[in-house]
Phi, psi and omega in degrees: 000120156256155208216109198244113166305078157333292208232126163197160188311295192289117171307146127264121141083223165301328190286133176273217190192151145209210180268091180155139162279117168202117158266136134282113174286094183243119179212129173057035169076023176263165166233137188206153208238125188264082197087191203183328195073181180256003166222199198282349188264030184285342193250010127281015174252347185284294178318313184302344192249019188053067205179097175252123194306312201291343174245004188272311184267152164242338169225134192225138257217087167298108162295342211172157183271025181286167127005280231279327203253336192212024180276345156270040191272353204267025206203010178236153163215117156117042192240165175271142166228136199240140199180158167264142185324308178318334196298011187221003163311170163248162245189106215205157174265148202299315196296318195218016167062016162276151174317123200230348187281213195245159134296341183265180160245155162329299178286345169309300213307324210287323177302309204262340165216176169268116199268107175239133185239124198215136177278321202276162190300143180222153158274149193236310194216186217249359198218008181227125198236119176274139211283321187095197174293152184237125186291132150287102196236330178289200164251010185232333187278143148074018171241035133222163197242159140253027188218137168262170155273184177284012206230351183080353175297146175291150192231095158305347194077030187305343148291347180294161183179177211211198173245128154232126189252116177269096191204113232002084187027065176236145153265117173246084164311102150254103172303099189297305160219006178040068176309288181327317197090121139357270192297324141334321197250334162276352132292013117309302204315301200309303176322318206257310162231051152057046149236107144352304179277107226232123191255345200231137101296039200222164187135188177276145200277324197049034148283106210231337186212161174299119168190184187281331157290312161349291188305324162299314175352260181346314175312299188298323187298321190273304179304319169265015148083354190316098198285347133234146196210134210211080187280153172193183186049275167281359191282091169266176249278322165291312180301306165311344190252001174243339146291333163266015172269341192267308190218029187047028225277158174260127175279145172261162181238146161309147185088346187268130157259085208254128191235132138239000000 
């Protein structure tokens, strides 16, 4: 498997960078586009890499409805777009009611791609898994929000979701900003297709401060034996400095290629 940083918080090199996620996924000779960021620049950074989206990919993979994650879908056209429904609700933060959602709408997107929407685990390839809804099952993930609906109701995220990649009966989790929770979405993974050894970890973690779930995290992570582990993006900086006191972690950047 290969792993192309499109888009991440942290500049590489020459590349830029924003408030925003876009993986190139490459496996067993799918290529598949992971996220989008909120502008054009995952495919000048693709171009920087030689790499062209538009003729390279056919599918592309929304973990979740933010801004940050699917807002460059408005710069793609004539692709499978794979997502959970929710994911075109609308969607706003509790403190000042600004906009968290997608810019496009459902029927838009339904113009510019062939739209498949799923609560449930889907196959992309015999070896690439969209997770689907990710069950809240600890007791440390997932019990508060900062985001409302269009209804003033708490906005749980209930679309986030991630990838699993099968690869010599190992798992390699990626994670758009794991709304859900990180141990959540990898005790999904494992349920559903009843492998156990987790080899990969990365994306956003959406760990922000020294707390108790961090520590569990940290905990699980450690416990299930996880052999790279690549916290990014939503992740900031007290959570990061205790994964790397912890697991030697690299932070990532745009322009970065990651092989397994």
């Amino acid at each position: 498997m290969k792993l192309t940083v499109l888009t991440e918080n942290c500049a590489g090199a020459k590349f830029g960078a924003e408030h925003g996620l876009s993986y190139l996924i490459e496996v067993e000779g799918e290529k598949i586009l992971f996220d989008t960021g909120h502008s054009d620049l995952f495919l000048r950074n693709a171009e920087l890499l030689h790499i062209n989206l538009e003729t390279e990919v056919d599918t592309v993979v929304l973990s979740h409805g933010h801004w940050d994650h699917g807002d460059g879908l408005q710069y793609l056209d004539g692709k499978t777009l794979i997502t959970h429904p929710a994911s075109f609700m609308k969607r706003y933060r509790k403190n000042d009611h600004s906009n968290v959602g997608l810019k496009l709408s459902r029927d838009q997107v339904e113009t510019k791609f062939k739209l498949i929407t799923t609560k449930d685990p889907y196959y992309i390839t015999s070896s690439i898994l969209f997770l689907g809804e990710i069950p809240r099952m600890n007791d440390y993930e997932s019990k508060t929000s900062t985001f409302i609906d269009q209804k003033g109701k708490v906005d749980d995220i209930p679309d986030d979701s991630g990838l699993a990649i099968i690869q010599d009966n190992q798992l390699i989790i990626v994670s758009g900003c794991a709304h859900a929770g990180i141990c959540n979405m990898i005790s999904h993974a494992c349920e559903i297709t009843g492998i156990r050894k987790i080899k990969a970890v990365l994306g956003g973690f959406h760990l922000k401060h020294q707390s108790l779930q961090l520590k569990k995290t940290i905990q699980f992570l450690k416990k299930n034996e996880v052999t790279h582990i690549y916290p990014s993006h939503c992740t900031e900086l007290p959570a990061l400095s205790a994964f790397f006191e912890n697991f030697g972690i690299k932070q990532l950047k745009s322009g970065m290629i990651l092989e397994f």
